[in-house]
PDB file of N, H, CA, C and O in Angstrom:
ATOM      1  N   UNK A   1       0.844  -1.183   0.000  1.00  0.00           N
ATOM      2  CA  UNK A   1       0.000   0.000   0.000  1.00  0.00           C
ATOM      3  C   UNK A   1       0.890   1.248   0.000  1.00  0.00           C
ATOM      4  O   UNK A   1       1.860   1.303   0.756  1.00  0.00           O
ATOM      5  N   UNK A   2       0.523   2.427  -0.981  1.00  0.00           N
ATOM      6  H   UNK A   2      -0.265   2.382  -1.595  1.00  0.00           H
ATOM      7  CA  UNK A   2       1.482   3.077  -0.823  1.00  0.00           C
ATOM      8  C   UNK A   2       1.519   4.117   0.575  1.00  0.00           C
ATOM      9  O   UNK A   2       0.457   4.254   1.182  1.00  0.00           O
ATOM     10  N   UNK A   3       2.393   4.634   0.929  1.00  0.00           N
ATOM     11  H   UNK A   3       3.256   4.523   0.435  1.00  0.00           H
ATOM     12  CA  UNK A   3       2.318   5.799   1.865  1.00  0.00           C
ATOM     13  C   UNK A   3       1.813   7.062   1.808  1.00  0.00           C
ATOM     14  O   UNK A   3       2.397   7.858   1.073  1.00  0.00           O
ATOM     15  N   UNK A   4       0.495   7.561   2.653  1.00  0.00           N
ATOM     16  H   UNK A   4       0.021   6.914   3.250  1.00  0.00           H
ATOM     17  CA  UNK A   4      -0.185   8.377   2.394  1.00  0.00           C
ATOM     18  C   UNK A   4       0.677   9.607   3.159  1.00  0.00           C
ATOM     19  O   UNK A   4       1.498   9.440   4.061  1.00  0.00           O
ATOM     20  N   UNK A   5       0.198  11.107   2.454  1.00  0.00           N
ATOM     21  H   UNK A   5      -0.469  11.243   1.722  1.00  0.00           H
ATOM     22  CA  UNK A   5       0.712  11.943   3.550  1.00  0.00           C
ATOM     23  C   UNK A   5      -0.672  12.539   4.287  1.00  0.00           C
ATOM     24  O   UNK A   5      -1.798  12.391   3.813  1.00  0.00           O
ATOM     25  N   UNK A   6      -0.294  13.421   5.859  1.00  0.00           N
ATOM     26  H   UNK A   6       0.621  13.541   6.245  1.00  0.00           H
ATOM     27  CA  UNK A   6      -1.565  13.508   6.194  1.00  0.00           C
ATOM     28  C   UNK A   6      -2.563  13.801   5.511  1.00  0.00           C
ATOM     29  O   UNK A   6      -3.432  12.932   5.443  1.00  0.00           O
ATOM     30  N   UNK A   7      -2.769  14.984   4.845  1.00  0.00           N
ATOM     31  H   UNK A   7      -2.063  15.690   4.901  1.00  0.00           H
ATOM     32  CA  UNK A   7      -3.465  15.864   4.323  1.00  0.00           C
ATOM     33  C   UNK A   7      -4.419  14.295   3.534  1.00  0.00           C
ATOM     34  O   UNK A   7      -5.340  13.593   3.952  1.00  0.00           O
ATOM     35  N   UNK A   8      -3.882  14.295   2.697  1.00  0.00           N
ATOM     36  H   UNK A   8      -3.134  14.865   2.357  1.00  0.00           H
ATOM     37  CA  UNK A   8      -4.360  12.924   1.649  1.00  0.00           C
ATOM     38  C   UNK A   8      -5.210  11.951   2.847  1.00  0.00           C
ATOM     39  O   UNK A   8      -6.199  11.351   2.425  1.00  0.00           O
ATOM     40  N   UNK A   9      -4.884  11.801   4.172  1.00  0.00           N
ATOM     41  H   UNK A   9      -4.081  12.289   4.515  1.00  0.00           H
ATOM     42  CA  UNK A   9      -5.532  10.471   4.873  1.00  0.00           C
ATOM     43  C   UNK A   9      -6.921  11.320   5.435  1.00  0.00           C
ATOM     44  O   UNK A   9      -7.918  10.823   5.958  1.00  0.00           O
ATOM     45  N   UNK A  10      -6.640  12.788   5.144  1.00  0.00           N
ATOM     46  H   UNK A  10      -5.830  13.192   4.719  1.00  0.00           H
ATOM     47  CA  UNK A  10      -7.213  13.331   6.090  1.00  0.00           C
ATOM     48  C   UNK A  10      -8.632  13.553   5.047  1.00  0.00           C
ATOM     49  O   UNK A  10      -9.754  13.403   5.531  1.00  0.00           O
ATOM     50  N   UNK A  11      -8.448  13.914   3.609  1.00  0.00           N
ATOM     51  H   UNK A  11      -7.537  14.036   3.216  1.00  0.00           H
ATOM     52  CA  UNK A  11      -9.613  13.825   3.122  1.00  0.00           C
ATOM     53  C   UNK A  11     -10.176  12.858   2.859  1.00  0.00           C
ATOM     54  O   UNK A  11     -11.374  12.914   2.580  1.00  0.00           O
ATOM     55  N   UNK A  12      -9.356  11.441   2.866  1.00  0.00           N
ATOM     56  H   UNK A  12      -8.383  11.396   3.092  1.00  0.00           H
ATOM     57  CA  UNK A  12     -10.075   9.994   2.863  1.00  0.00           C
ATOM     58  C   UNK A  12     -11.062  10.237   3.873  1.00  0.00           C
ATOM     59  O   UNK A  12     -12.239  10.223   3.513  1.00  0.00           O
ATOM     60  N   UNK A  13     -10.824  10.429   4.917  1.00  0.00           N
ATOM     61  H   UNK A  13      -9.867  10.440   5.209  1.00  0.00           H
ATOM     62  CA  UNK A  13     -12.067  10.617   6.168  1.00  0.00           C
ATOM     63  C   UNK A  13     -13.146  11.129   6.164  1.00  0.00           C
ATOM     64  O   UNK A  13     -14.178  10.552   6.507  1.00  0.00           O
ATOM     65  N   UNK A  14     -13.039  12.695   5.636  1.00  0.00           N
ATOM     66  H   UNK A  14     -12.201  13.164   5.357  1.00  0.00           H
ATOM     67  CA  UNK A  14     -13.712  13.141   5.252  1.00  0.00           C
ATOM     68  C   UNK A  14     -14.714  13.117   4.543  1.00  0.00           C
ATOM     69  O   UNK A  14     -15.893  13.420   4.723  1.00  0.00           O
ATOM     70  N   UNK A  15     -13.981  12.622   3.488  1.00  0.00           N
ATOM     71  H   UNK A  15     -13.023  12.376   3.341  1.00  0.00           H
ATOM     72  CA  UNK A  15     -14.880  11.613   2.123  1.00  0.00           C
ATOM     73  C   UNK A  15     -16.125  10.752   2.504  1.00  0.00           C
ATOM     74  O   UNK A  15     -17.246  10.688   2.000  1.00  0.00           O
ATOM     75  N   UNK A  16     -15.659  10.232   3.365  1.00  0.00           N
ATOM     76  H   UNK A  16     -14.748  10.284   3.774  1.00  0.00           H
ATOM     77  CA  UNK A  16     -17.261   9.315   3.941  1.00  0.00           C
ATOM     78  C   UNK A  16     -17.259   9.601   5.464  1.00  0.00           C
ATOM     79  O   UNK A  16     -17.300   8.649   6.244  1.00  0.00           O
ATOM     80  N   UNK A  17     -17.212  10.905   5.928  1.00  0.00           N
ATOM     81  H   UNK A  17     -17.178  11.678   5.295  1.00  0.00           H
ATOM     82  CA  UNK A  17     -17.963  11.121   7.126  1.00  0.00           C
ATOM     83  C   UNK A  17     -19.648  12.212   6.752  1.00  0.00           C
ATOM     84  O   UNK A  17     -19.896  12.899   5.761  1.00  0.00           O
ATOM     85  N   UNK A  18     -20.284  12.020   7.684  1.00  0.00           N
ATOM     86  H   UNK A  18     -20.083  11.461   8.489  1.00  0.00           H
ATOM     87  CA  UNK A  18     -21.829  12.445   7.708  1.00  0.00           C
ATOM     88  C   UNK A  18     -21.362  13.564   7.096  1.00  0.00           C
ATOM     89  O   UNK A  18     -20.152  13.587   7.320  1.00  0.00           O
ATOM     90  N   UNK A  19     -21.853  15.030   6.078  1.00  0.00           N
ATOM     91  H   UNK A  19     -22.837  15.012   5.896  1.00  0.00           H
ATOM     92  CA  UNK A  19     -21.656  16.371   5.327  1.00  0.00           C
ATOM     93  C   UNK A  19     -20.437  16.643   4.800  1.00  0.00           C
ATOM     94  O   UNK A  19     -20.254  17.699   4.195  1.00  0.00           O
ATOM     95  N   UNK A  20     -19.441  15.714   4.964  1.00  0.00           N
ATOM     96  H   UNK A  20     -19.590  14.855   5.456  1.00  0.00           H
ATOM     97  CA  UNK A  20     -18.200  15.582   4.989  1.00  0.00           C
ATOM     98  C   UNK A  20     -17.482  16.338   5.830  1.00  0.00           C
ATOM     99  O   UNK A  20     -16.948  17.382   5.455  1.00  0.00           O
ATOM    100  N   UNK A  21     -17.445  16.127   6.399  1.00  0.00           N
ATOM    101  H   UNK A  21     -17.879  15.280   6.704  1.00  0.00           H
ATOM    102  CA  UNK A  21     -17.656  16.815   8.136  1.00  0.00           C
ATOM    103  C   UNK A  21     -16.892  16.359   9.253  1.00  0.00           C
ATOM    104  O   UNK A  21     -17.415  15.276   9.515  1.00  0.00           O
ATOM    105  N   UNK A  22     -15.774  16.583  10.232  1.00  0.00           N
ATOM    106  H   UNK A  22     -15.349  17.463  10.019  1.00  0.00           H
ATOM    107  CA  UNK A  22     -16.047  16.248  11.753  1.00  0.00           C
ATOM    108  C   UNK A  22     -14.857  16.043  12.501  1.00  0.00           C
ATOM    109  O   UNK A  22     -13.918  16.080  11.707  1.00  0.00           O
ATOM    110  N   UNK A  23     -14.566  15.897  13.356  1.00  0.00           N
ATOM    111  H   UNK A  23     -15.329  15.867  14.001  1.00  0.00           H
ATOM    112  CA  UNK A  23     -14.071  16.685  14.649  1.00  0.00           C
ATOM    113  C   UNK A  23     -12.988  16.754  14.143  1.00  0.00           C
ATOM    114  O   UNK A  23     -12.986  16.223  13.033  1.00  0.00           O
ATOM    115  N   UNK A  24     -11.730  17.305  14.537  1.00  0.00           N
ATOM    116  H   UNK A  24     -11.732  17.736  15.440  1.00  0.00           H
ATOM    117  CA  UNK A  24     -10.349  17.135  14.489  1.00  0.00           C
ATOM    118  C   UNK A  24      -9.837  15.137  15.672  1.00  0.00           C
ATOM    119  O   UNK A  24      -9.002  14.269  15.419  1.00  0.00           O
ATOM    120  N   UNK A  25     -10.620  15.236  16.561  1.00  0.00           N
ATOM    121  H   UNK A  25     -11.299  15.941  16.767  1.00  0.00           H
ATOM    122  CA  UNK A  25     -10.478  14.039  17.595  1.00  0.00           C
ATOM    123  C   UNK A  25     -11.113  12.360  16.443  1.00  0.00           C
ATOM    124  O   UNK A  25     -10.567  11.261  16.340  1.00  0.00           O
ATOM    125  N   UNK A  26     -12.251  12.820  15.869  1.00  0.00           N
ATOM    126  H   UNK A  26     -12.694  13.713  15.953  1.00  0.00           H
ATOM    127  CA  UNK A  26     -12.993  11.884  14.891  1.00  0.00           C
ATOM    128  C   UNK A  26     -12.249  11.865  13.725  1.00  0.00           C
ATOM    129  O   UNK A  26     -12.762  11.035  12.974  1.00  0.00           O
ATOM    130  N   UNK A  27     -11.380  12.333  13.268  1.00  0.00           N
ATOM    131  H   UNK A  27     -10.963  13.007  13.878  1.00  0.00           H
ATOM    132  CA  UNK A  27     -10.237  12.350  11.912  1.00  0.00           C
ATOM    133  C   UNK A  27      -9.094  11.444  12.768  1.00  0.00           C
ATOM    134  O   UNK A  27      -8.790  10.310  12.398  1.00  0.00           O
ATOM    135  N   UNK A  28      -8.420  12.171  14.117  1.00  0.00           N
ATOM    136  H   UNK A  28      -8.667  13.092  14.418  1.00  0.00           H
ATOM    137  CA  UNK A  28      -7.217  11.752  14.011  1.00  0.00           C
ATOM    138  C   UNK A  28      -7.644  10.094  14.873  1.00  0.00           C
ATOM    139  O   UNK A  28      -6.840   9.197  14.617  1.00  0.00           O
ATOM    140  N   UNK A  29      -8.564   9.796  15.617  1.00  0.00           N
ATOM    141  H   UNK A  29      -9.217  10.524  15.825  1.00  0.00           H
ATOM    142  CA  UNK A  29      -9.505   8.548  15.898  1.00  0.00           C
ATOM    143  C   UNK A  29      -9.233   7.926  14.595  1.00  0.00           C
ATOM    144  O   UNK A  29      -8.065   7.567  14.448  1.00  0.00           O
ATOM    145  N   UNK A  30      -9.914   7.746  13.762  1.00  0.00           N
ATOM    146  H   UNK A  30     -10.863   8.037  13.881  1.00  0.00           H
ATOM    147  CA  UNK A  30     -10.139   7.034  12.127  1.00  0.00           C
ATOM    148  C   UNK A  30      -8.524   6.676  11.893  1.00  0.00           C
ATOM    149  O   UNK A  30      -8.026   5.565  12.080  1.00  0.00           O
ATOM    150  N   UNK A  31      -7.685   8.104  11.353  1.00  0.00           N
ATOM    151  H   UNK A  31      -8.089   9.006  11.201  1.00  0.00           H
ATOM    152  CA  UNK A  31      -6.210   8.054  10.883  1.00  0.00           C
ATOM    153  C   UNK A  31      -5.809   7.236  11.365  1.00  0.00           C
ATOM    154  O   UNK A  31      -5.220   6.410  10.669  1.00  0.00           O
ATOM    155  N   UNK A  32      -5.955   6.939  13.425  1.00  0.00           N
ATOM    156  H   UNK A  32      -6.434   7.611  13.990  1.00  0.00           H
ATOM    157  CA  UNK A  32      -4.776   5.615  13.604  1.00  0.00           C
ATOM    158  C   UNK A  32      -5.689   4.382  13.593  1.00  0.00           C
ATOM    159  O   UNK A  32      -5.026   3.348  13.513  1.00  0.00           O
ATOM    160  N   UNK A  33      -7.151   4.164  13.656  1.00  0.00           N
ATOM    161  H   UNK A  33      -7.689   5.004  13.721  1.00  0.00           H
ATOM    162  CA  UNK A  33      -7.980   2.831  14.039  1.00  0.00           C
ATOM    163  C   UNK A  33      -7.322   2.203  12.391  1.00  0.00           C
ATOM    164  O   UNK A  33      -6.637   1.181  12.388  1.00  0.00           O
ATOM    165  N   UNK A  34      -7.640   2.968  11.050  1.00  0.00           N
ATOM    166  H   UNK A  34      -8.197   3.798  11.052  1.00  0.00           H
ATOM    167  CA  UNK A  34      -7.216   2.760   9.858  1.00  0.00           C
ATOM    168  C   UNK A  34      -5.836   2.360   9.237  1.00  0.00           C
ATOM    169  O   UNK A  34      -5.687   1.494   8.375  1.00  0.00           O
ATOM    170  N   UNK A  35      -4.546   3.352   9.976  1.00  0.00           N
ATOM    171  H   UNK A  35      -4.667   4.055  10.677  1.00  0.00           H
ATOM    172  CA  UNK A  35      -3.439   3.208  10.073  1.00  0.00           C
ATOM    173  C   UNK A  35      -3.183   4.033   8.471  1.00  0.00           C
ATOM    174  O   UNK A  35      -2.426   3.523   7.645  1.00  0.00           O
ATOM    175  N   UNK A  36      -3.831   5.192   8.219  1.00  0.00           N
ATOM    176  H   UNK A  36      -4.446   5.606   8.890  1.00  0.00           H
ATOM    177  CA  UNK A  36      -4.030   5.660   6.914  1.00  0.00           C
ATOM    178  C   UNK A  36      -2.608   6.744   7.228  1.00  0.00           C
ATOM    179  O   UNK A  36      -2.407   7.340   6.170  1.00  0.00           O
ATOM    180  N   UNK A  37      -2.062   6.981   7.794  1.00  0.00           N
ATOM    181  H   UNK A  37      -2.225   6.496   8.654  1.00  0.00           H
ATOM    182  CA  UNK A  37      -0.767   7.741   8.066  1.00  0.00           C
ATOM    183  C   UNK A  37      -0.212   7.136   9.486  1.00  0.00           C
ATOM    184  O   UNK A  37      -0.762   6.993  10.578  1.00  0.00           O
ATOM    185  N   UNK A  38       1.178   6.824   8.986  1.00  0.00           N
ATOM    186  H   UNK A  38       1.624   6.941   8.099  1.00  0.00           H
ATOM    187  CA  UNK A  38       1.668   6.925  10.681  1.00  0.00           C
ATOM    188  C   UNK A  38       3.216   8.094  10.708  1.00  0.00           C
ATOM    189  O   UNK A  38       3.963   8.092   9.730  1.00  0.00           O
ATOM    190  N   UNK A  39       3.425   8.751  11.584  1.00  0.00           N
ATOM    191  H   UNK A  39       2.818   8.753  12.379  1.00  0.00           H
ATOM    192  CA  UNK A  39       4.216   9.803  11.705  1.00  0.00           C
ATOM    193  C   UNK A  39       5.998   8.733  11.443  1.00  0.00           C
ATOM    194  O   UNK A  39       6.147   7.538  11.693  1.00  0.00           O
ATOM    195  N   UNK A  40       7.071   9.717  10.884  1.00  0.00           N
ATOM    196  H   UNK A  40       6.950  10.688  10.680  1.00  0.00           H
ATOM    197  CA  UNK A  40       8.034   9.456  10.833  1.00  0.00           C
ATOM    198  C   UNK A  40       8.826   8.532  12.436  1.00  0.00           C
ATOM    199  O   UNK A  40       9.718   7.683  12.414  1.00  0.00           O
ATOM    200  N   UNK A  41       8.372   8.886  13.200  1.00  0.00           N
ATOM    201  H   UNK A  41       7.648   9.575  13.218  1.00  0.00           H
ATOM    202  CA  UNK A  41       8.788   8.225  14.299  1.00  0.00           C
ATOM    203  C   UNK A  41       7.627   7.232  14.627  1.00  0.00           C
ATOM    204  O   UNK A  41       7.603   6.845  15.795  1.00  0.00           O
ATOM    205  N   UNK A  42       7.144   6.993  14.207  1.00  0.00           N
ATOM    206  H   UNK A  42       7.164   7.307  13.258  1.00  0.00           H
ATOM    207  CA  UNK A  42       5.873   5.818  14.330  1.00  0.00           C
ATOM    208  C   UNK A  42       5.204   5.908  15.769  1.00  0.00           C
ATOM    209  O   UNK A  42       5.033   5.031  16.615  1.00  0.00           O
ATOM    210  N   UNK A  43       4.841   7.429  15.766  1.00  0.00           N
ATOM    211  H   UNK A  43       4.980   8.142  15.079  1.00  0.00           H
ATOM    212  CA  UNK A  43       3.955   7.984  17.084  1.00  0.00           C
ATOM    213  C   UNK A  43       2.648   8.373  16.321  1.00  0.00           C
ATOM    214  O   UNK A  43       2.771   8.552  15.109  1.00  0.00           O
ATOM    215  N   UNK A  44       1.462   8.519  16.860  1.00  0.00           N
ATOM    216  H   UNK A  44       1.363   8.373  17.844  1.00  0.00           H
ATOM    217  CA  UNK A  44      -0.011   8.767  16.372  1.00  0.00           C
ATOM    218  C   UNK A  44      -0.092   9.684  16.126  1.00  0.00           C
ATOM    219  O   UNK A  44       0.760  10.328  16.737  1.00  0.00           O
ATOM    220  N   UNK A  45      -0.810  10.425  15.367  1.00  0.00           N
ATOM    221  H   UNK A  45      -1.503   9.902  14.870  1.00  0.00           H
ATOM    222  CA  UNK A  45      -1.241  12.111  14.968  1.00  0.00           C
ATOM    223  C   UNK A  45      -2.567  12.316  16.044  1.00  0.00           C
ATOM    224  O   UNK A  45      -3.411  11.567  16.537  1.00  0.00           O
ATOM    225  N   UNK A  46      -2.288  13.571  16.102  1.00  0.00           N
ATOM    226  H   UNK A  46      -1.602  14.179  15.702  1.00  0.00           H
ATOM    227  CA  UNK A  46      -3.037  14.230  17.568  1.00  0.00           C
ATOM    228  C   UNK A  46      -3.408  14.824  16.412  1.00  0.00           C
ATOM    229  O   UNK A  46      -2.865  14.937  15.313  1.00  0.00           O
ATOM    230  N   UNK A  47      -5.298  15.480  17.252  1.00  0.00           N
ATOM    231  H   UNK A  47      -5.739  15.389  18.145  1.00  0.00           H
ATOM    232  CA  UNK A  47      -6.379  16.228  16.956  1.00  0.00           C
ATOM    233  C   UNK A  47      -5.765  17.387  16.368  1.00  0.00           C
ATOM    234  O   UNK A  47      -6.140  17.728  15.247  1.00  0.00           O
ATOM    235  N   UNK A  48      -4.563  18.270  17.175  1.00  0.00           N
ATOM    236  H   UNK A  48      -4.258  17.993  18.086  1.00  0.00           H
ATOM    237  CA  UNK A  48      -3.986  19.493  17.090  1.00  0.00           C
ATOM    238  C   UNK A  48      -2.764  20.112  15.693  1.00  0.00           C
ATOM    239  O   UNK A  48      -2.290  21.194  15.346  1.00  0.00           O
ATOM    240  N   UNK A  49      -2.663  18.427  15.180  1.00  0.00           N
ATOM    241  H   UNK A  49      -3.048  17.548  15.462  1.00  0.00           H
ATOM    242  CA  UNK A  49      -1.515  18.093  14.150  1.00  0.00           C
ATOM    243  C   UNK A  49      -3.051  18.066  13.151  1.00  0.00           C
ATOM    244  O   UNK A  49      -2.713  17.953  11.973  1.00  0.00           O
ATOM    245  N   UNK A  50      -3.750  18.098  13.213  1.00  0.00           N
ATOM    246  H   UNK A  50      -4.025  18.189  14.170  1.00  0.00           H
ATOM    247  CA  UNK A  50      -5.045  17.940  11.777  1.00  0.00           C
ATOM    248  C   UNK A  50      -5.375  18.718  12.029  1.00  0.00           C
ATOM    249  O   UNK A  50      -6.045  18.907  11.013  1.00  0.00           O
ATOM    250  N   UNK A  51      -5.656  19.992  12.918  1.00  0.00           N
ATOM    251  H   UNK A  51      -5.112  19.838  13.743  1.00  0.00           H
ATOM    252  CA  UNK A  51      -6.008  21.293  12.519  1.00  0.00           C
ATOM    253  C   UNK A  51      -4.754  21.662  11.929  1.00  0.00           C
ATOM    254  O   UNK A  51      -4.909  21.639  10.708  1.00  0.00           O
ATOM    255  N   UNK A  52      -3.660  21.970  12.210  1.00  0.00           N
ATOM    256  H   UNK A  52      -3.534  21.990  13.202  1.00  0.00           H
ATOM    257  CA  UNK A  52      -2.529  22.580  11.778  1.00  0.00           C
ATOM    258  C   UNK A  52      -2.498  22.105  10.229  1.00  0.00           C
ATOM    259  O   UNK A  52      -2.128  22.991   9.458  1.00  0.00           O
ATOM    260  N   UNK A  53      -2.779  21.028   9.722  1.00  0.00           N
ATOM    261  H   UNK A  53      -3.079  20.308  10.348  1.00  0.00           H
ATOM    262  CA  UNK A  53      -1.874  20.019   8.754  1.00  0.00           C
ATOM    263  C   UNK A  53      -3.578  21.167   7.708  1.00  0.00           C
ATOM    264  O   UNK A  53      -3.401  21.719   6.622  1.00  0.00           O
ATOM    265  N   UNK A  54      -4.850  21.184   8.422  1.00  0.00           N
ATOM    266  H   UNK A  54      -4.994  20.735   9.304  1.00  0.00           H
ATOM    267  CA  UNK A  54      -5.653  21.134   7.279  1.00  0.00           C
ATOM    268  C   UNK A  54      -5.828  23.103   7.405  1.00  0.00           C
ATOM    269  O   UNK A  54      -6.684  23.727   6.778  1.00  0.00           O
ATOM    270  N   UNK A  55      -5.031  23.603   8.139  1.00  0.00           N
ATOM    271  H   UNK A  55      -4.336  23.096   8.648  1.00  0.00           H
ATOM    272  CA  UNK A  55      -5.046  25.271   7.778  1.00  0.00           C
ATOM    273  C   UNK A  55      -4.166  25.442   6.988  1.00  0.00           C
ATOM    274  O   UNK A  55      -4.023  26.630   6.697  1.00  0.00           O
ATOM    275  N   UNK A  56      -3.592  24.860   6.570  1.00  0.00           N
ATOM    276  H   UNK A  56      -3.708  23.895   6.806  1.00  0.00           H
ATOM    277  CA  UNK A  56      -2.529  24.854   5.985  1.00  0.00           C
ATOM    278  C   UNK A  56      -2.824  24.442   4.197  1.00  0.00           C
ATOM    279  O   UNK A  56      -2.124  24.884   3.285  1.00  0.00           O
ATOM    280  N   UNK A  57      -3.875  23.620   4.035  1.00  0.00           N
ATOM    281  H   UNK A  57      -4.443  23.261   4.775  1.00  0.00           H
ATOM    282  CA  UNK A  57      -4.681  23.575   2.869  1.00  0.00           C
ATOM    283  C   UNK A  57      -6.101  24.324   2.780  1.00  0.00           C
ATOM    284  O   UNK A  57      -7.200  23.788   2.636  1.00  0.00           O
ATOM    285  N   UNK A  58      -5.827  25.619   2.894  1.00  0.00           N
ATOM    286  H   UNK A  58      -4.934  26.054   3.010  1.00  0.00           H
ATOM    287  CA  UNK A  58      -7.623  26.013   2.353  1.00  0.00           C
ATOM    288  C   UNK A  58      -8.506  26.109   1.191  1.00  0.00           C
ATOM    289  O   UNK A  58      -9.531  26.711   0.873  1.00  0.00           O
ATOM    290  N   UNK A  59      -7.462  25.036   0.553  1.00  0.00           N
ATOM    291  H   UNK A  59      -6.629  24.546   0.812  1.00  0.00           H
ATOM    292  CA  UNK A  59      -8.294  25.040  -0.793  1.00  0.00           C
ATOM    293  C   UNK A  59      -9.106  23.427  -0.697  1.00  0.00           C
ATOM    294  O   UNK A  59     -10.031  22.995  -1.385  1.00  0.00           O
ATOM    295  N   UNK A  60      -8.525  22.926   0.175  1.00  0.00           N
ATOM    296  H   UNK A  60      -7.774  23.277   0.734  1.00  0.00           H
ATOM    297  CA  UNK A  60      -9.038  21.418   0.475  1.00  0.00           C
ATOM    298  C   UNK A  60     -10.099  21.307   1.612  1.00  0.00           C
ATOM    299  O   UNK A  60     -11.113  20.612   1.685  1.00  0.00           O
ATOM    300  N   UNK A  61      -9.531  22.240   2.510  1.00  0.00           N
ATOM    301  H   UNK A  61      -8.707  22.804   2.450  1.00  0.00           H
ATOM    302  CA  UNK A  61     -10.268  22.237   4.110  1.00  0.00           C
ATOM    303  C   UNK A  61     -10.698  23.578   4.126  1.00  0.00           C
ATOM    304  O   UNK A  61     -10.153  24.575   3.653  1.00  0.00           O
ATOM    305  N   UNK A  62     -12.339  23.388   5.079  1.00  0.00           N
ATOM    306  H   UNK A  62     -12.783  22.578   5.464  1.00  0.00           H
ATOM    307  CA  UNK A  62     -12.643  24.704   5.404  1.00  0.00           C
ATOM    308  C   UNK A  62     -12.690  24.348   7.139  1.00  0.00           C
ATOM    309  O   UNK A  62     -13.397  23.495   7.675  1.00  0.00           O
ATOM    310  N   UNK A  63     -11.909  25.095   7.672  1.00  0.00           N
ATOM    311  H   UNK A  63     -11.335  25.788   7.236  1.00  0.00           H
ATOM    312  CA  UNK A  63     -11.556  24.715   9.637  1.00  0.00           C
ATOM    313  C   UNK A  63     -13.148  25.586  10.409  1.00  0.00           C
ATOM    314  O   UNK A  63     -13.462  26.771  10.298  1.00  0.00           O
ATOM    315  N   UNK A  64     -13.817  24.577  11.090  1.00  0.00           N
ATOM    316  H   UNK A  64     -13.562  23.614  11.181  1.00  0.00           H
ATOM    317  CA  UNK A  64     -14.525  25.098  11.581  1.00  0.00           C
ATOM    318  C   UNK A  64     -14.381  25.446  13.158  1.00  0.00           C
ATOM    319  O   UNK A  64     -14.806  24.531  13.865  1.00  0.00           O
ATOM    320  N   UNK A  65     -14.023  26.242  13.663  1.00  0.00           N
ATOM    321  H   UNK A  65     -13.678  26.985  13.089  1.00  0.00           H
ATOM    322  CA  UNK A  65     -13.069  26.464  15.070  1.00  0.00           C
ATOM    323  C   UNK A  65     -12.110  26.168  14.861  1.00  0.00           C
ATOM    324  O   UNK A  65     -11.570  26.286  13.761  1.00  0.00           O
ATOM    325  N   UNK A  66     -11.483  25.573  16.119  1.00  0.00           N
ATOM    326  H   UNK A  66     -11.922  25.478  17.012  1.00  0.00           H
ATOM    327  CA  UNK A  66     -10.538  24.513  16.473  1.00  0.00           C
ATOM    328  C   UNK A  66     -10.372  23.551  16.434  1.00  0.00           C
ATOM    329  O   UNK A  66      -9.292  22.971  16.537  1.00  0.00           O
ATOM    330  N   UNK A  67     -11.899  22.917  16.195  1.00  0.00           N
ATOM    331  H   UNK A  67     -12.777  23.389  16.111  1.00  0.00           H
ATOM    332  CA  UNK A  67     -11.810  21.225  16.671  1.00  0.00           C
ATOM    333  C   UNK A  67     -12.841  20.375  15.495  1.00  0.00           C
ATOM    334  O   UNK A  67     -13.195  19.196  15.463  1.00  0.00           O
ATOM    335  N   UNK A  68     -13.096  21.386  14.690  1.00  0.00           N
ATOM    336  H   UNK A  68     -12.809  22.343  14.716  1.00  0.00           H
ATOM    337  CA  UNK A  68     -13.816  20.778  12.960  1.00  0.00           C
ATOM    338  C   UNK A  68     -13.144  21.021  11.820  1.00  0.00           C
ATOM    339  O   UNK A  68     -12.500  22.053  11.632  1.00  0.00           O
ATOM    340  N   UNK A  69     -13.290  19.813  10.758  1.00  0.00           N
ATOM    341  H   UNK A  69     -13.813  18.974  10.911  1.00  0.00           H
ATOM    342  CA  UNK A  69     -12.693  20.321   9.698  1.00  0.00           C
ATOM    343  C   UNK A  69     -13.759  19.559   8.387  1.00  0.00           C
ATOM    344  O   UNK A  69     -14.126  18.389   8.281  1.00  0.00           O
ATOM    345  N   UNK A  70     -14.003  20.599   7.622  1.00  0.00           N
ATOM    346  H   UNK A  70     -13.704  21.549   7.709  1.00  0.00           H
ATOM    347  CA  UNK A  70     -15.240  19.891   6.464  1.00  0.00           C
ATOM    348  C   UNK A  70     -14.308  20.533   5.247  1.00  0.00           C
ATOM    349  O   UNK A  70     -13.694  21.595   5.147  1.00  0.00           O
ATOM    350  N   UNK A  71     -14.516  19.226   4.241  1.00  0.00           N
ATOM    351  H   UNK A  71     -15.015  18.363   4.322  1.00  0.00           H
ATOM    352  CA  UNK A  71     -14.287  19.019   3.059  1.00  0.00           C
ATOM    353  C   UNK A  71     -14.377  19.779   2.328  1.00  0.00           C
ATOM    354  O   UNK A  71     -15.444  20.358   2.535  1.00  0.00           O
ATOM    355  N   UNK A  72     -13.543  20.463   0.971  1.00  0.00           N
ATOM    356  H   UNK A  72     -12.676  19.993   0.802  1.00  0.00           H
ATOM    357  CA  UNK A  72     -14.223  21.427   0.313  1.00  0.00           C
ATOM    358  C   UNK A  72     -15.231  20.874  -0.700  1.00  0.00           C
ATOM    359  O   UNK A  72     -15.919  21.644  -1.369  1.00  0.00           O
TER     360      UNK A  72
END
């Protein structure tokens, strides 16, 4: 399987969550239950690393607070 980077695991989630929609905790939950990214040191991605990772794309992500992120 090839190696995803976050951003990429992060709209897989998205893709089939309810409005395409939901938490930063319900993304980075999925990312490790899935194993759709694992970090260079093979530690888990935190809620706080998928807001950062998806402000960082606003052509992909629209950040709702702190703790949502919906699909464009």
């Amino acid at each position: 399987m090839e190696k995803l980077t976050l951003h990429k695991a992060i709209e897989i989630v998205l893709a089939e969550s309810p409005n395409k929609t939901a938490s930063t905790e319900e993304i980075s939950n999925q990312i490790i239950k899935r194993k759709l990214y694992i970090q260079k040191d093979g530690g888990n991605v935190f809620p706080d690393q998928i807001f950062l990772r998806a402000k960082n794309y606003p052509e992909l992500f629209e950040l709702i607070g702190r703790t949502a992120v919906r699909l464009r």
